[in-house]
Every structure is written in structure tokens, then in C-alpha cells.
N, C-alpha and C positions, 0 to 999 in steps of 0.2 A: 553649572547652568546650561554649558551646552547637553551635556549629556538630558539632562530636561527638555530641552527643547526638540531632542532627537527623539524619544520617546514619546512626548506628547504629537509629533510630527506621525509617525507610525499609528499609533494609536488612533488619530484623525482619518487616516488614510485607510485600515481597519472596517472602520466604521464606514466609510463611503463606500466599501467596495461593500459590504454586509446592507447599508441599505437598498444601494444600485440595485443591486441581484432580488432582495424583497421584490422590489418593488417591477422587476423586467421578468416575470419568468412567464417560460413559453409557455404557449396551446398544447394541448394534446393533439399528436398525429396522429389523423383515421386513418385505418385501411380497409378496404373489404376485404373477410379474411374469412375465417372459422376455427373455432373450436370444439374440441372432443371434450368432454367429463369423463371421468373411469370407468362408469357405466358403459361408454360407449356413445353417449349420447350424442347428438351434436348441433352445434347452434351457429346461425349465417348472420354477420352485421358487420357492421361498421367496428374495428379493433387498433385500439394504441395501449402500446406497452411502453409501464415506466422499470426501466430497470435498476434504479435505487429502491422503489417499493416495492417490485418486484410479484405487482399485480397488474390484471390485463384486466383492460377498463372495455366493457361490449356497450357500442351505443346503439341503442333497441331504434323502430321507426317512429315511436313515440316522441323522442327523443329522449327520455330514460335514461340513466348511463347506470350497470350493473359491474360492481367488481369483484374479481375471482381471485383468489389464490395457488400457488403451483399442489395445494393437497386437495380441494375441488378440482383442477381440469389437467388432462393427463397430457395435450396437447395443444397446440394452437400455432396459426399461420397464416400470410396474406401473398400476394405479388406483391414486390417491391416496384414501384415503377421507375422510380429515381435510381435503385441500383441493378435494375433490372434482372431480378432473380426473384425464383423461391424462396420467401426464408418462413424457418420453419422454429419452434419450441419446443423442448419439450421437459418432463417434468420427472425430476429425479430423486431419487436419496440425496441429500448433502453430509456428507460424509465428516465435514468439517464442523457441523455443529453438534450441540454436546447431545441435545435430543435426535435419536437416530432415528425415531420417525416421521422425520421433516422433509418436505417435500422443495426442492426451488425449482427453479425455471433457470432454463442454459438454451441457449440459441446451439443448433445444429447447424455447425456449418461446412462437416462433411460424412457422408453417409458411405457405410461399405463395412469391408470385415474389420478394419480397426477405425471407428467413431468418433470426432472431435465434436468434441461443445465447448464454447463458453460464456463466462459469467463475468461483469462488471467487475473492475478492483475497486475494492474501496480506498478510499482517500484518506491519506495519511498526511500528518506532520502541522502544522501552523496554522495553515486553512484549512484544515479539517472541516471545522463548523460552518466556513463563508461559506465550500462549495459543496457541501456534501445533502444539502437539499433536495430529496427526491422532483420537485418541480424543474429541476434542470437537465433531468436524465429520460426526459421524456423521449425514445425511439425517435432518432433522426439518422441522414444519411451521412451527415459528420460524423458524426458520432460509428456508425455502425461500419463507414469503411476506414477506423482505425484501427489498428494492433495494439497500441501502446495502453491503451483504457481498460483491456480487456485481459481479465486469466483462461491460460487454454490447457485444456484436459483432452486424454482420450480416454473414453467411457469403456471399460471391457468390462465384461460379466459382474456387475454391479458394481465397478470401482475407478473411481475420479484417477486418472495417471496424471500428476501436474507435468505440463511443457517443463519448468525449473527444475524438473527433475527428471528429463530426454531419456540421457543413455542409462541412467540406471531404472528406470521405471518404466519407461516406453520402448526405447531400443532394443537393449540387450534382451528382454525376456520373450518381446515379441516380436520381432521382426530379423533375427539370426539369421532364422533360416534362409533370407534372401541376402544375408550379410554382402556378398560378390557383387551381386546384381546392384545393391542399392549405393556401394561405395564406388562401382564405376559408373554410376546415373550422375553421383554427387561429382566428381571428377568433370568425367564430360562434359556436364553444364554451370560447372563453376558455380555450385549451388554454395551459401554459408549455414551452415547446418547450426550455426550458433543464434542465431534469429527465428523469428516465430515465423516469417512468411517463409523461410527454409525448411525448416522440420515441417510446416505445412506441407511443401511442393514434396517433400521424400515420403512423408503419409502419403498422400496420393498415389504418387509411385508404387509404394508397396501392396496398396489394395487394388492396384491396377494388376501389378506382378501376382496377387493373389487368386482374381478373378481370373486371369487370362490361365492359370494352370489348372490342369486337367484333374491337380489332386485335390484342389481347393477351391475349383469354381464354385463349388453351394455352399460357401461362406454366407452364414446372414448376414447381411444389415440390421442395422440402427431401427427402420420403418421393418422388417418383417418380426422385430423382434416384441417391439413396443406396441403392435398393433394385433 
């Protein structure tokens, strides 16, 4: 009986959080932004990205609201004013899925000779179904200054390097050459290279090391490549 009553307890509880969420989900956030097509084209309005569906909703001056896909627009981006940055889209191979010419959308959020994007985790395990409704993932600044929501890659010559796999995919193949340089940075500043905002701060570093040398200052970027 107890065991009944503990189930049926759950199950209620299930249910409440499944309706709640129905029935509370957020507005779309505007921004004035722009987007590029592949053409080149490009178009100025009001823009909110949901990043579960993983299209960019443009509200026209009509008020209209037009939505695109990461294989329509090659790029897109606003001011943040809330995090006070540029943030920027753009539109890639997903290498992960089974059709290889699929396009998604990965937030840039660092630009130089080795490129970080990333892309939402999807949600795993029990609540899968309560939370994993694109109406929740509507582009906010909760959302957008945390780590933990989020898978990170760096983008080289057409291929995703997952963070979960640093030294053997990111590290070692690319960034050797400043091996000295980058493990007395990591020293110095007590950096944990085990964490994303770590390998973050040592990315930096090395495209910083990369720019400032005389042998590899005309390193592209991310923006001279894509554009």
C-alpha cells in the first residue's frame, strides 16, 4: 500500500510540473539584429532564437513573424544588451547527424585561428519530456551565461572537436606547437583545464599566442572564412 501511495504521489507530482510548464511558457525575446542567407543576402528586424527548435523567428515591421532554418540562413546576430556583447550564429555541418547535409546553428563565441561554437545539450533521463519543450529555450541571458546547458566544440576546417574530448582532439593535434607557452600560462594563473571555462581561457591564450607570432599572424578567423 505504501509503495502505492508513493507512486501515485510521483506520478501527481509529474503531472503538476507537466501542466505548470504547459501552461507558463515564455515570450519570445526580440533583438534587433540581422541576418545573412547564403546568397549573401541580408535582412534587418527584430530577431529571437529558440535553441531547442533551432530556428530564428524575424519579426517583420508588419508585424509578421517569419521563420528560418540553419540550411536557409548562413548567419545571424544582434547586441546583446543584457550581456553586453556581440553574439553571433552561425550555420554549420552537424556532423552528428546521420544526414551529412544538414545544416544547424552553433552560437560563436570565440573567433580566431582555433573557433569555438556551441550548441544546446539535449536533455536526458526522467524529465526528458516535462522540459525538453522548445517554448522553454527561448534565447535568454540565464540561459546564455551558463556552461553547464551547453556542448562546446572547436570548429577547424570543417569539423566539430567536442570540449569531452580536449586533449585528445583539441590539444594535442592543435595547439603542440605552443605546448611550453600554454602549460606555464596554465601554471601561472592557476587555471583548471578540467572545466569548460578553463579550456575556454587556454583557447584564448593560444589564438592570442598565435596572432602575436610573426609566423602565424594571418591566421583566419571564423568571420574571414565564413564570409
Amino acid at each position: 500500500m505504501a509503495k502505492l501511495y508513493i507512486v501515485a504521489t510521483i506520478g501527481l507530482f509529474v503531472l503538476f510540473l507537466s501542466s505548470t510548464f504547459t501552461f507558463a511558457h515564455p515570450d519570445p525575446i526580440w533583438h534587433s539584429g540581422q541576418l545573412t542567407f547564403w546568397n549573401k543576402t541580408t535582412l534587418q528586424g527584430d530577431l529571437s532564437y529558440n535553441w531547442s527548435a533551432e530556428m530564428i523567428l524575424l519579426r517583420q515591421t508588419d508585424g509578421r513573424v517569419r521563420t528560418f532554418s540553419a540550411n536557409q540562413i548562413n548567419r545571424f546576430g544582434w547586441f546583446d544588451y543584457a550581456l553586453h556583447k556581440q553574439r553571433v550564429f552561425i550555420s554549420v555541418s552537424d556532423a552528428g547527424d546521420k544526414n551529412k547535409d544538414r545544416q544547424a546553428f552553433f552560437e560563436l563565441c570565440m573567433d580566431g585561428p582555433l573557433a569555438v561554437v556551441r550548441r544546446l545539450r539535449r536533455p536526458h533521463g526522467l524529465f526528458r519530456r516535462t522540459f525538453s519543450n522548445p517554448a522553454y529555450y527561448a534565447d535568454q541571458p540565464e540561459l546564455a551565461k551558463s556552461h553547464e546547458h551547453f556542448d562546446y566544440f572547436v570548429y577547424d576546417a570543417g569539423r566539430l572537436r567536442a570540449f569531452d574530448h580536449y586533449y585528445l582532439d583539441i590539444y594535442d593535434p592543435l595547439m603542440m606547437s605552443y605546448d611550453r607557452e600554454l602549460k606555464q600560462y596554465v601554471m601561472t594563473h592557476n587555471i583548471n583545464d578540467r572545466t569548460i571555462l578553463g579550456r575556454l581561457v587556454i583557447i584564448d591564450h593560444f589564438n592570442h599566442l598565435v596572432q602575436q607570432d610573426p609566423k602565424t599572424a594571418s591566421a583566419k578567423s571564423m568571420s574571414n572564412v565564413q564570409e
